[in-house]
N, C-alpha and C positions, 0 to 999 in steps of 0.2 A: 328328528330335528336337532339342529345343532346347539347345544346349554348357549346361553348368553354370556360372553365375557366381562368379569367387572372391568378389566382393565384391561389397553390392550397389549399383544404378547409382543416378545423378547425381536422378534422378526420385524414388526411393525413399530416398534422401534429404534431399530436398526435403519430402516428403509427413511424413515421419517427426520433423524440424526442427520441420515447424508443428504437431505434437500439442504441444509444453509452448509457454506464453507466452513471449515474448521475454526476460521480466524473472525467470522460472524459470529460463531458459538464461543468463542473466548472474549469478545469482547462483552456479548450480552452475561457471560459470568463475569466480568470485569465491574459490571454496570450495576448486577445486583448485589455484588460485592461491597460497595460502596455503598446503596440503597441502606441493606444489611447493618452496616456499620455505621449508620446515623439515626439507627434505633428503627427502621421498616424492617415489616416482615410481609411474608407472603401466606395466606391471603393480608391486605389492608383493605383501609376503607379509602371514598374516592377522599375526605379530608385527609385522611393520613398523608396521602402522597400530595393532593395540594399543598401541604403545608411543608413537604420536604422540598418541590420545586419553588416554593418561595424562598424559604431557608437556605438555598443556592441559587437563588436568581444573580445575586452581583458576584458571583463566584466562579462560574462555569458559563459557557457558553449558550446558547442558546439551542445550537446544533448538541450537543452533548445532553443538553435536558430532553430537548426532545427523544434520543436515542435511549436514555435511563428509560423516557415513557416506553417506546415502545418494548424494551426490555421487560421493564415490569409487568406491562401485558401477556408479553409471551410468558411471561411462568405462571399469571394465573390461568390462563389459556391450558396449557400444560399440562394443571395441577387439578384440572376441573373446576377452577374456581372462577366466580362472575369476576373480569377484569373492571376496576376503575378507570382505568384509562380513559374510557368516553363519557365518564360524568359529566357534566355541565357542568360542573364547581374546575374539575382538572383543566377543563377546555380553555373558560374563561381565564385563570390563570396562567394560563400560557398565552393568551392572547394579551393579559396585562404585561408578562416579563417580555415577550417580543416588541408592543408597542415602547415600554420603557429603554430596553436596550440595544432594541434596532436589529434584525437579520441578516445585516452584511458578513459574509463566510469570511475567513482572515484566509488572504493570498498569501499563501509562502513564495517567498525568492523559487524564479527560475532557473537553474543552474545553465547558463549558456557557453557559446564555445568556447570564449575566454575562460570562464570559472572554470570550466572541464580542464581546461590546459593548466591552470592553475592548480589545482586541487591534483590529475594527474606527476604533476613535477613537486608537488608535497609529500605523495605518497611514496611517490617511490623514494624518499630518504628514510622508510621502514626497514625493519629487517628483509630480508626477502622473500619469504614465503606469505607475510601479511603483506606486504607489498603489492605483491603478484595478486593476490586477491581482490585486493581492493582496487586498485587500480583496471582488473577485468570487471569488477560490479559497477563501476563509475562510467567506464565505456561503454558495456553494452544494457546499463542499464537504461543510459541517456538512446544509444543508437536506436535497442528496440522500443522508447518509449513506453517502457514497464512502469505497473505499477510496484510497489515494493512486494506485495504480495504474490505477483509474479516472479519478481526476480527470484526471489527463497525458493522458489518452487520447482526450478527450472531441474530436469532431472538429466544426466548424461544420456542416455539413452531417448532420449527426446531431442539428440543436435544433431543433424543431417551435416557433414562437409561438404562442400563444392570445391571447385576450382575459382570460385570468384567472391566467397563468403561462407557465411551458418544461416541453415535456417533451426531455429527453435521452435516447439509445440510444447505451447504455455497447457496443460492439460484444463485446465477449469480455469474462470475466471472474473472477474466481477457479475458482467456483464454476457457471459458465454461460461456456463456453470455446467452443459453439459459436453457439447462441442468443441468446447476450449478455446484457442485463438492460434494463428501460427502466425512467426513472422519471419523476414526473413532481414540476415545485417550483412550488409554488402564489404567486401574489404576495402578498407578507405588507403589510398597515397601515403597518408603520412606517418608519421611514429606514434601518432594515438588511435591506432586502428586497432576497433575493440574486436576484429577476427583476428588478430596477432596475439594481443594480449588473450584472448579466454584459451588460445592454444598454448600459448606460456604457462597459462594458473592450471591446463590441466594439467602436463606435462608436467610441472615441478610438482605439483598436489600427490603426484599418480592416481588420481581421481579416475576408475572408470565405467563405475555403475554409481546407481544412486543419486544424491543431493550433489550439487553441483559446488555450491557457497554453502562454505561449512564452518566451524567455529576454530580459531587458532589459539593456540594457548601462548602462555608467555616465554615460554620455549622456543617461539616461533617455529611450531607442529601443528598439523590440522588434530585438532582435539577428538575429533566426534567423527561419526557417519551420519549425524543428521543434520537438517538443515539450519542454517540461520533463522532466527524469527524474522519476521516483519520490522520489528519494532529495533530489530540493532542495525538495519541497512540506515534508518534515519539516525542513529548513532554515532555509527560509521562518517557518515557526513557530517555532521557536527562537530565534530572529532576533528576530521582533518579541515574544514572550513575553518574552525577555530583558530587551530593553527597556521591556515595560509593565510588569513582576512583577520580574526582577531572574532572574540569571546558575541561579540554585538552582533557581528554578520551569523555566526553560527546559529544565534536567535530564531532568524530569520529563513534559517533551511529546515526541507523537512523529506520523508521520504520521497513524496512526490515533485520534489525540485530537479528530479532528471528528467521525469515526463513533463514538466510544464517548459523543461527546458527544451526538449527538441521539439513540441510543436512551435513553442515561439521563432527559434530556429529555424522550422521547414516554413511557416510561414514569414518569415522575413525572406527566406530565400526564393520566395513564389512558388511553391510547391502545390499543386491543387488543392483544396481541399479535400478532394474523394482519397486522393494517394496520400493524406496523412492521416485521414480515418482507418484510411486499411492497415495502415501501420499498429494505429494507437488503438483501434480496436471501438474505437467509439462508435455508438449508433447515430447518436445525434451531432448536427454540428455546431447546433446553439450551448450543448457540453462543449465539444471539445474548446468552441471560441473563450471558455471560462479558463482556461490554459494558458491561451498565448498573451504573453503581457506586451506591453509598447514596448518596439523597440526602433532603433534608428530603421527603417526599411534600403535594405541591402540585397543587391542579389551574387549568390556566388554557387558556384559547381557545387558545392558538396556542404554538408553542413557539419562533417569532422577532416 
């Protein structure tokens, strides 16, 4: 018979690491990071962490306490340790900071076709090789309806050419973690055709294996062979919104302001809803309708 393991082996946790995304695993170190640093430790008790979601009730959001909870869960879980998380003191306590502060998620601006055009003819007064980049993450971030965490993702060797577009094979993804998601970005008519520009950014990059969106340095030279984070694609946008709109507007962008932007987009232009799931990847459509914000309804051929 086989000895009983105290703990489990190097394999089994290996296998276990790659159930959540890399960028779920950096955010829940992110989370306890922060726990950590307000004087929690792991194990606590279930008052401990009551008393730290009070202590950041008017501070933080309400989505972000709830995700510190379930972070702190996961490490006691983890670590073998009884999680607080479902005490009835934690529970009640988040039911008093919800009822106090209300559960409405904050919508970020959608970046629609105007802001594309905008932000497109901002960019390109960069140097050239940042340019060129940016300007292919803004196009085909909005076309494919990515999330930022796709976009970074996107690997060369994952972009199919046609004669009439790209299709891309997002590998993993929110929503499809092992299947992935493909999609496909058709060549648009006009000068903001994100198949013209991602063949520009590769073409100047000399990108052709590997991370697609990569980091440039002030040389304007691609710095690295890895990818951008998540977190500098809403950077990036801020960045150049700033500068086309002004300090206030940029506030109001966030990574996901190219995905909110081209479903409100497909649906202003009466695109079905089944053909804009398949795009965005959504399974639901009561999600994806938490996207499209009001807009004049207009119908037009193409939505770049």
């Amino acid at each position: 018979m086989a000895k009983k393991s105290a703990a489990p082996s190097a394999q089994v946790n290996l296998y276990t690491q790659a159930a959540l995304a890399e960028n779920t695993h950096r955010s829940y170190r992110a989370d306890l990071m922060h726990f950590k640093a307000a004087g929690g430790t792991i194990p606590c008790t279930a008052i401990q962490l009551a008393e730290y979601l009070a202590s950041n009730a008017m501070t933080l959001a309400v989505a972000t306490l709830q995700h510190r909870i379930i972070a702190i869960h996961r490490a006691h879980l983890d670590s073998g340790q009884p999680s607080p998380a479902m005490d009835p003191l934690v529970k009640r306590t988040m039911q008093g900071i919800r009822r106090k502060r209300g559960t409405a998620q904050r919508r970020v601006k959608a970046l629609v076709k105007d802001d594309i055009i905008e932000l497109v003819l901002t960019a390109e007064k960069q140097k050239p090789i940042k340019a060129a980049r940016d300007i292919a993450l803004i196009l085909v971030g909005f076309a494919g309806a990515f999330r930022r965490s796709e976009l970074v993702s996107i690997q060369r060797e994952d972009i199919i050419e046609f004669d009439h577009g790209f299709e891309i094979h997002i590998r993993r993804t929110k929503t499809q973690q092992e299947a992935g998601h493909t999609v496909f970005i058709p060549c648009a008519k006009s000068s903001r055709c994100p198949v013209r520009a991602l063949k520009h950014w590769l073409t100047l990059s000399g990108i052709d294996s590997g991370a697609v969106f990569r980091r440039i340095n002030r040389h304007d030279q691609v710095a690295s062979s890895e990818a951008l984070t998540a977190q500098s694609i809403a950077l990036m946008l801020k960045a150049i919104t700033a500068t086309a709109k002004g300090a206030s507007a940029a506030q109001l962008v966030a990574g996901h302001s190219l995905r909110a932007g081209y479903c409100t987009e497909a649906a202003a232009a009466a695109i079905p809803t089944h053909v804009i799931m398949d795009q965005t990847g959504h399974r639901s459509s009561a999600t994806l309708a938490k996207y499209i914000r009001p807009q004049a309804r207009r119908r037009t051929p193409s939505i770049l």
